[in-house]
N, C-alpha and C positions, 0 to 999 in steps of 0.2 A: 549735471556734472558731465564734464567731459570724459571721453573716455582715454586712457592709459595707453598711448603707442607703446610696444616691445622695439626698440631698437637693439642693434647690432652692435656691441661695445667696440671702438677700433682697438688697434692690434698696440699694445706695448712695448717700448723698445725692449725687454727682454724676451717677448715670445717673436718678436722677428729674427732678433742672432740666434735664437736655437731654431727657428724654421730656415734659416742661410746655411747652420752646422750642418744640419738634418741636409740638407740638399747638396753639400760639398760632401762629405758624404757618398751619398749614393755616386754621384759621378765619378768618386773616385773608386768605388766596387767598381762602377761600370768599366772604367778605364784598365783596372787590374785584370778583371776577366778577358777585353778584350786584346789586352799585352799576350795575357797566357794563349788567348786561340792563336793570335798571329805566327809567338813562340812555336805553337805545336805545327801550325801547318808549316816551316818554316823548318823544320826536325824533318818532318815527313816529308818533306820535297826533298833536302837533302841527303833523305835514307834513299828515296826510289830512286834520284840522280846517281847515288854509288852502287846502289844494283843495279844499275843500268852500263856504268862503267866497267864494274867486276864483271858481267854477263857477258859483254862484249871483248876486255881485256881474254877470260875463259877461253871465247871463240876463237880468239884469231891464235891463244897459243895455243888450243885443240887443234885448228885445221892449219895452221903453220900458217898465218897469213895468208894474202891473198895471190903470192910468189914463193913462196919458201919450199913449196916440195914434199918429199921426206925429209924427214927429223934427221940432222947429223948423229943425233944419240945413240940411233939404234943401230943393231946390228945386222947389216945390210947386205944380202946375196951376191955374189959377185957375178959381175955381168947387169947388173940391175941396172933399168933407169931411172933416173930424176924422177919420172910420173910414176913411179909405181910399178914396172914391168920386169918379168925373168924374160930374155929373148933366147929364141931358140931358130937356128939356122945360120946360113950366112951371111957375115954383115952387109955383104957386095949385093943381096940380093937386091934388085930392080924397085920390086915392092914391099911395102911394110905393110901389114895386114895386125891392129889393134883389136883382141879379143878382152874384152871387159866380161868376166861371168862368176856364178857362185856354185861352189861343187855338192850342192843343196838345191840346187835353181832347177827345175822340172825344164823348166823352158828352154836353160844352157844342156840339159839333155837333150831335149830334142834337136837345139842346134847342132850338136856334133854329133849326131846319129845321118845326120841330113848331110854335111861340110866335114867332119873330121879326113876323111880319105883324101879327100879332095886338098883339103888343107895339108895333110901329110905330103901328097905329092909335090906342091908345090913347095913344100920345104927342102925336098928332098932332090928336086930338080935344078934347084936353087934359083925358082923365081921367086920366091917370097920367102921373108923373113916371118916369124912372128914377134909378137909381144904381147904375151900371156899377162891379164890382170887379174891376179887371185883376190877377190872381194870374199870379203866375209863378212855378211849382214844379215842372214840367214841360222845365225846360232840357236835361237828361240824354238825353230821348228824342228828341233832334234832333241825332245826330251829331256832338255839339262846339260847337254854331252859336248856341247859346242862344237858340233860336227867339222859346222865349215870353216870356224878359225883351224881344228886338228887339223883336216886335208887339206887345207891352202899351208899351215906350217910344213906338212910333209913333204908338198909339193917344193916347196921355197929350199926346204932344207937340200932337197936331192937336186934342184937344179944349181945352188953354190957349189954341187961336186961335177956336174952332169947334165949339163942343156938336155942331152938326148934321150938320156934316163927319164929325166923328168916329165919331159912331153910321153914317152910313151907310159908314164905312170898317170900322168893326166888323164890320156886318151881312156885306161885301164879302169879309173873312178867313173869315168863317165858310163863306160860297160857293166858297171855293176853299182853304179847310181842306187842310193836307199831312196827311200820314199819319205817326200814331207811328214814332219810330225812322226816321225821315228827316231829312234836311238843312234841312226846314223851306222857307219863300219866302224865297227871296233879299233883299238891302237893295232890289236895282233892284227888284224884284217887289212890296215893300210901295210902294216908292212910284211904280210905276204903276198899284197900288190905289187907291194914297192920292187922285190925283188924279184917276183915275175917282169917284175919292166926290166932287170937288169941291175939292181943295186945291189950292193954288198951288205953284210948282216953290223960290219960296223957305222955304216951310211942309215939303214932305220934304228939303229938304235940311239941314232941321234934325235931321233924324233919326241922322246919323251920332254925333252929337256925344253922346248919348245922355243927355241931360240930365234926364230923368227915372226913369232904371232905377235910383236909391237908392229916389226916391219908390215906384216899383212894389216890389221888397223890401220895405222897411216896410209897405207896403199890403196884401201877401204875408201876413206876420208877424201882421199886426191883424188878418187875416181869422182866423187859426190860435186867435188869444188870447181872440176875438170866441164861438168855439163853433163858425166852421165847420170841418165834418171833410171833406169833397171838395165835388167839382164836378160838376155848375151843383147850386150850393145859391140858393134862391128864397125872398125873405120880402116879404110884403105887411103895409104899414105896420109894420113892426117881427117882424114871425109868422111861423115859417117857415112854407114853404107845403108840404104834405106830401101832395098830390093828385098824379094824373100829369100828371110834367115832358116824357115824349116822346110824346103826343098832344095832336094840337091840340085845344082848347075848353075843356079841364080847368081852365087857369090864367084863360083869357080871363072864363068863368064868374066863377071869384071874384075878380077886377078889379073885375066890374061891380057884385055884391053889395057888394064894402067900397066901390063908390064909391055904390051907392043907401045905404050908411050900416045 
């Protein structure tokens, strides 16, 4: 007897349209799933393209563009400039002498410990102008108490009444400079400065009210957008000044040269 082959029965037309179902089917899962990834990553481009827009849109009305200045919103010292500055002296004077510093900054300490007289003189003789840049970026390192936005507003406030007051209030923090990572001088402390410099009791009492600490921020900001990277940064007539800032004569010398021209 021969023996019995097992063959493989072929396929029925009904078990092939359900293996054609079966496989239409899956392609169409496959198809769906890969609609939804396209979908999602397609969501997610479009989420970080509008954070990337908002971030940027943020920027430039934080820093007022890359032209804008100070903000016309605020309320703005008189005598101010555009970049940010209270100037103090005579406009006629020969040279302009840009003083960028923070009334917290150890280092703008030192610099007018070094330059302040020297600086006075020439204000005073009327070869140089200044233009004081109150930065306040320095709040952190006072405790809580936001030292250097207070004494830059103080400062801002008395110079809208008082170029001359104001620098000698200036000079007056520098002389009694707190120390990093302190609580800073008190409100009552600036203004029993204030009026050692020469203010009137109604001129610090405007100091609470703090009517110039947007103008100092912005002025902050302009300084940041301007090219300065810290403090005391020094530019005569426009240049930075890149001699030594913490010995005296260094700065005094090139004062007198851009003022002999």
């Amino acid at each position: 007897m021969s023996k019995t082959s097992k063959n493989t029965p072929a396929s029925s037309p009904g078990s092939r349209r359900e293996a054609l179902r079966t496989q239409q089917q899956a392609r169409a899962r496959a198809a769906a799933r890969t609609g939804r990834a396209v979908k999602a990553a397609w969501i997610a481009g479009l989420t970080v393209i509008a954070l990337m827009v908002g971030v940027i849109a943020w920027t430039l009305v934080r820093a007022g563009g890359p032209t804008a200045g100070i903000s016309d919103s605020l309320t703005v010292p008189a005598g101010a400039t555009s970049g940010g500055a209270v100037v103090v002296g005579q406009a006629s004077a020969p040279v302009t002498v840009s003083v960028y510093a923070d009334f917290m900054c150890p280092w703008c300490g030192r610099f007018e410990r070094a330059n302040g007289d020297a600086l006075a003189s020439a204000v005073e003789a009327g070869t140089a102008k200044l233009e004081i840049h109150p930065m306040a970026f320095l709040d952190e390192m006072s405790a809580g108490t936001r030292y250097s936005s207070r004494a830059a507003n103080a400062f801002v406030t008395l110079a809208n009444d008082d170029p001359a007051v104001a620098f000698r209030f200036h000079r007056l923090l520098y002389a009694n400079q707190p120390a990093e990572n302190s609580a800073g001088l008190s409100d009552a402390r600036l203004a029993e400065l204030a009026q050692e410099a020469g203010a009137t009791p109604a001129m610090t009492d405007r100091f609470a009210a703090q009517t110039y600490a947007g103008w100092v921020e912005d002025a902050t900001q302009q300084a940041w957008d301007d090219g300065v990277t810290g403090t005391p940064t020094v530019k005569i007539n426009g240049q930075t000044f890149t001699g030594d800032l913490f010995t005296a004569g260094p700065l005094a010398a090139a004062i007198e040269a851009a003022a002999r021209g």
